[in-house]
C-alpha positions in Angstrom: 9.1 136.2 122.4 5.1 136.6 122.9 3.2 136.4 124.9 -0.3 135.7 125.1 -2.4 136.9 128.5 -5.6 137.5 129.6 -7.6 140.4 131.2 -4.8 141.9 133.6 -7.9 142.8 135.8 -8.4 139.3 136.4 -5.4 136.5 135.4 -3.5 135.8 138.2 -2.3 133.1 136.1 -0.9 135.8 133.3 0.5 138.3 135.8 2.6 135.7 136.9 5.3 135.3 133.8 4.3 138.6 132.6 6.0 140.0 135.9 8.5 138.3 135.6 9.8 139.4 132.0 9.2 142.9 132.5 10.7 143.0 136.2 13.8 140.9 134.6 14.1 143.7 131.9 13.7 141.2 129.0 11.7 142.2 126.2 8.7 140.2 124.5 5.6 140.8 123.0 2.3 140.6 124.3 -1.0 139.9 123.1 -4.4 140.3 125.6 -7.1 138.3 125.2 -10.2 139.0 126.2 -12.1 136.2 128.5 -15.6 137.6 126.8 -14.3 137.8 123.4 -16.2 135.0 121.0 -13.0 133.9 119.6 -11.3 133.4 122.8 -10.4 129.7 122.0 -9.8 129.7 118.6 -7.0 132.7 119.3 -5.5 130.5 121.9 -5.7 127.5 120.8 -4.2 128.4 117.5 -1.0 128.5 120.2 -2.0 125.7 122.4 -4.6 122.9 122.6 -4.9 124.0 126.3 -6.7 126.5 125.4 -5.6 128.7 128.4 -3.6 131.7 128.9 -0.7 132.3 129.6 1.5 131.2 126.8 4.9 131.6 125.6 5.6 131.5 122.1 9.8 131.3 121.3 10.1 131.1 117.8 8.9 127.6 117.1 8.5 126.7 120.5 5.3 126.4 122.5 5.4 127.2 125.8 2.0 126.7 127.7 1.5 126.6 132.0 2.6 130.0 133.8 5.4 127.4 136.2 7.0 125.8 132.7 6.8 129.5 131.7 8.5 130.7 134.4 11.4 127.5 134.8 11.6 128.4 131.0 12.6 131.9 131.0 14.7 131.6 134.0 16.9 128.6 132.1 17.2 131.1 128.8 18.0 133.9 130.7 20.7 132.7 133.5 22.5 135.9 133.8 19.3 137.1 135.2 19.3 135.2 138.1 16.2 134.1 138.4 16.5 131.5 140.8 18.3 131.6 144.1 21.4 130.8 143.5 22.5 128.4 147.2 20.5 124.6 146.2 19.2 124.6 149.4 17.5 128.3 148.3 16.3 127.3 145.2 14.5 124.2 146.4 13.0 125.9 148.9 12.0 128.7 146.5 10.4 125.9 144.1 8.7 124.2 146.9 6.9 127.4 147.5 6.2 128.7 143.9 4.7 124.5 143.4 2.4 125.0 146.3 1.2 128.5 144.8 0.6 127.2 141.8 -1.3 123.7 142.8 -2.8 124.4 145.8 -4.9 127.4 147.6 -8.1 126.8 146.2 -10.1 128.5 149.2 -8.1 131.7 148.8 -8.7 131.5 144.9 -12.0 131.2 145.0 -13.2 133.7 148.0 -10.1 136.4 146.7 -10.5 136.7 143.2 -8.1 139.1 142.3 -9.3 142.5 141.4 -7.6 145.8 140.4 -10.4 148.3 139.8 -12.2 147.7 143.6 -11.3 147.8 147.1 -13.3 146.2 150.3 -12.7 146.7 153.8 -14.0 144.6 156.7 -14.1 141.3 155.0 -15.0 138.4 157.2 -13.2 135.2 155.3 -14.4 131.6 156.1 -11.6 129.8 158.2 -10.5 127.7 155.4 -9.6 130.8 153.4 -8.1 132.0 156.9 -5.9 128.7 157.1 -4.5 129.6 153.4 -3.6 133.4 154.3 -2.0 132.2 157.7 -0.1 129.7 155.5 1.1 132.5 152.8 2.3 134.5 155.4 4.3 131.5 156.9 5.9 130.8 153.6 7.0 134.4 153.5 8.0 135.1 157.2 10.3 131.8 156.6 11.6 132.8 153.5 12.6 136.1 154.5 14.0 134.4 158.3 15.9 132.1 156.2 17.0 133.1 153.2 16.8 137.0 152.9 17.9 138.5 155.3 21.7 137.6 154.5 21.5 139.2 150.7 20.4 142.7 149.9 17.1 143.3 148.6 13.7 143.2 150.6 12.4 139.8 148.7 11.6 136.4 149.7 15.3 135.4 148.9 17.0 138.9 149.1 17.1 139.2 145.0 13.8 139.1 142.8 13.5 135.6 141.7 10.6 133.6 140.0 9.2 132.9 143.5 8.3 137.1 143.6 6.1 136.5 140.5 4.3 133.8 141.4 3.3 135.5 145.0 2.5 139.2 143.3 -1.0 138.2 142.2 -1.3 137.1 146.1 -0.2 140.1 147.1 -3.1 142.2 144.8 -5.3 140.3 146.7 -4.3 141.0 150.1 -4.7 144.5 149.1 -7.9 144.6 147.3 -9.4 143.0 150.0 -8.4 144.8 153.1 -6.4 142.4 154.6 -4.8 142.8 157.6 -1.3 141.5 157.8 1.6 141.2 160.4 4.8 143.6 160.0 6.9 140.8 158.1 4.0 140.6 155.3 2.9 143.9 155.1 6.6 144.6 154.1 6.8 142.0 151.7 3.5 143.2 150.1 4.7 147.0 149.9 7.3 145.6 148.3 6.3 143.9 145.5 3.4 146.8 144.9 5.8 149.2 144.6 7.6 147.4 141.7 7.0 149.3 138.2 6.3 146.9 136.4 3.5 145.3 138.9 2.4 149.1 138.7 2.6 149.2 134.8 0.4 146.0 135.0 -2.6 147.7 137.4 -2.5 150.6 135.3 -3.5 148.9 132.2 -6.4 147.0 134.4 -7.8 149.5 135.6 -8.6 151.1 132.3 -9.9 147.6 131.4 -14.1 147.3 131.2 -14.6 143.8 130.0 -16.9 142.1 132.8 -15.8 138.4 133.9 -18.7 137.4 135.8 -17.2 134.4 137.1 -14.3 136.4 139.2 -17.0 138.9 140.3 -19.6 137.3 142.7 -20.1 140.5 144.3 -21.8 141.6 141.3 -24.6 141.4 139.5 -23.5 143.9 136.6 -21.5 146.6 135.9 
């Protein structure tokens, strides 16, 4: 399998299945692209006529959207247990990675995620305040509910799919100095701690390609 990402200092949306592969232990092939380079969309689309990363390529098969990505893997790859494994668990888990991926725009916007910088003392507008609040409720319910009964320290006890698609989230939080109650702060040590999330900073961080559009707190670099 490939597949195709862009700038790891920046694509919360290629962190997502990228995480999830290399935390799962299941090899593939990636290819960055670069959000500056001039060919961005002809190397992309030649995959996709989205024309956005992240994308999955199986052989023949196209795989295109970081959630189909995800649902994807997770059916290829059932001994990996990607998904809760109680139904009650995994809808719950599904409800929470389809809110991630749909909704949250304040957060989005406001947090861009960032690898290379760190802030302190950030005063976010309430509607981004209403979003963290909610993050943290999804994960403080999770955990109540669903992990405390099965070892492990993630949302449902084991990694699952709903891990990846609340890491970027989690790079966030920590670039920007936020300050989190006990439950969360856990949960985000957690998931920063993984080697593979730790594989994936490392590589952004030697990344200079400027995105102007995820930096408003720049003017260059």
């Amino acid at each position: 399998m490939k597949l195709l990402i862009g700038n790891k200092n920046y694509s919360t949306w290629s962190l997502r299945p990228w995480f999830l592969l290399r935390h799962a232990g299941i090899p593939f092939e990636e290819e960055v692209v670069d959000f500056n380079a001039a060919d961005f969309k002809e190397r992309v689309t030649r995959y996709s006529g989205a024309g956005k990363v992240p994308v999955l390529v199986d052989g023949d098969l196209v795989v295109w959207d970081s959630l189909a990505i995800c649902e994807y893997v997770a059916e290829k790859f059932p001994e990996k247990g990607l998904w809760p494994h109680g139904r009650e668990a995994r809808a719950v888990a599904r409800s929470a990675c389809a809110e991630m991926h749909s909704g949250f725009q304040a957060m989005r916007a406001f947090l861009t995620m960032n690898c290379q910088v760190r802030f302190a003392s950030v005063l976010l507008p309430k509607g981004v305040r209403r979003e963290v609040a909610r993050i943290i409720e999804i994960w403080r319910d999770c955990r109540q509910r669903f992990g405390q009964g099965e070892a492990g320290p993630y949302l449902f006890g084991r990694f699952s799919v709903a891990d990846a698609f609340f890491a970027p989230v989690t790079q966030r939080f920590v670039t920007y100095g936020i300050e989190l109650p006990g439950v969360a702060q856990q949960y985000v040590a957690t998931i920063q701690s993984s080697p593979a999330l730790q594989e994936w900073i490392s590589a952004a961080r030697t990344e200079t390609s400027f995105v102007e559009e995820d930096e408003p707190y720049r003017e260059s670099r």
